[in-house]
N, C-alpha and C positions, 0 to 999 in steps of 0.2 A: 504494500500500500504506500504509496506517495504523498499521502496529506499528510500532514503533519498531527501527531498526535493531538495537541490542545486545538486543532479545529476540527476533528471528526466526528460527527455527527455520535453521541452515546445511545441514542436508543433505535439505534440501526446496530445489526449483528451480519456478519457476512460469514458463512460455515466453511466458505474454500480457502479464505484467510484465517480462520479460526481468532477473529479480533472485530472489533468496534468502527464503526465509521460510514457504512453505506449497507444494505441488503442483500442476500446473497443473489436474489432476479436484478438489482441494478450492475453486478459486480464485472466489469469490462472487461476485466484479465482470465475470469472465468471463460466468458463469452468468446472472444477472442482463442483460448486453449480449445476449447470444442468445435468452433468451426474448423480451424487445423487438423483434428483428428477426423474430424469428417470428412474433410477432402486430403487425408492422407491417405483415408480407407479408401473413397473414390477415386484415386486415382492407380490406387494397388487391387482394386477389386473392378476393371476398366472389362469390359466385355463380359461378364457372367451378369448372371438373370435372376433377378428376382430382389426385395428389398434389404435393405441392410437394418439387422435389429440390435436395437439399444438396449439396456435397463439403467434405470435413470430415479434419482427421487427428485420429484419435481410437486415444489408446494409442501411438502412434507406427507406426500404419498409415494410409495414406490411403485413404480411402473414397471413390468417383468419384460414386457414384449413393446416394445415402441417399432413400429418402421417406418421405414427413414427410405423413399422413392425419389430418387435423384432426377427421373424425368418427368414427376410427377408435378402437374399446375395449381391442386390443390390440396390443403393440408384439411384431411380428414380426424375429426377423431369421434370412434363408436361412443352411440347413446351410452350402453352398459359400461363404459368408462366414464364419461360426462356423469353420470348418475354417482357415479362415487367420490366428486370432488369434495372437498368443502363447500358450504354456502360464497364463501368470503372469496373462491376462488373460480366459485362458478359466475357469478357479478359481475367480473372483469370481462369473461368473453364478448363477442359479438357477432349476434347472428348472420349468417349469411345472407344476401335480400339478393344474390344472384341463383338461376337455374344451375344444375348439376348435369352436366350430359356426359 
């Protein structure tokens, strides 16, 4: 983390730094390391078929099976998922108002 200690934010917690200053959904270095291993795997896994699966805690639920469609245009996630987020995390989303073809 690059802020300086007496200006970081105390009632923000970030769990990939294991310290005080920002959330672990804002945390840029996190975000930044993930997209890198996704397109490390994309580009070591270049011609084979089918999706690439994560497991992830995200929100503070663990997710066993996530895929990850590298030609895919739209990011899907099943009702029987959606159904078991938090309220506080389900609020955030926003509906789709486009057709699905």
């Amino acid at each position: 983390m690059v802020t300086p200690v007496d200006k970081r934010s105390s009632n923000k917690f970030c769990e990939f730094h294991n310290d005080k200053g920002h959330s672990t959904d804002e945390c840029m270095q996190l975000k930044k390391q993930i997209d890198e291993l996704v397109n490390d795997i994309m580009s070591a896994n270049k011609g084979t078929e089918g999706p690439l699966v994560i497991e992830a805690e995200i929100g503070g639920h663990a997710i066993h099976r996530m895929y990850v469609d590298g030609g895919s245009s739209m990011e899907v996630l099943y009702k029987h998922c959606f159904n078991r987020l938090r309220p506080e995390i389900k609020s955030q989303m926003v509906p789709a108002t486009t057709s699905l073809t």
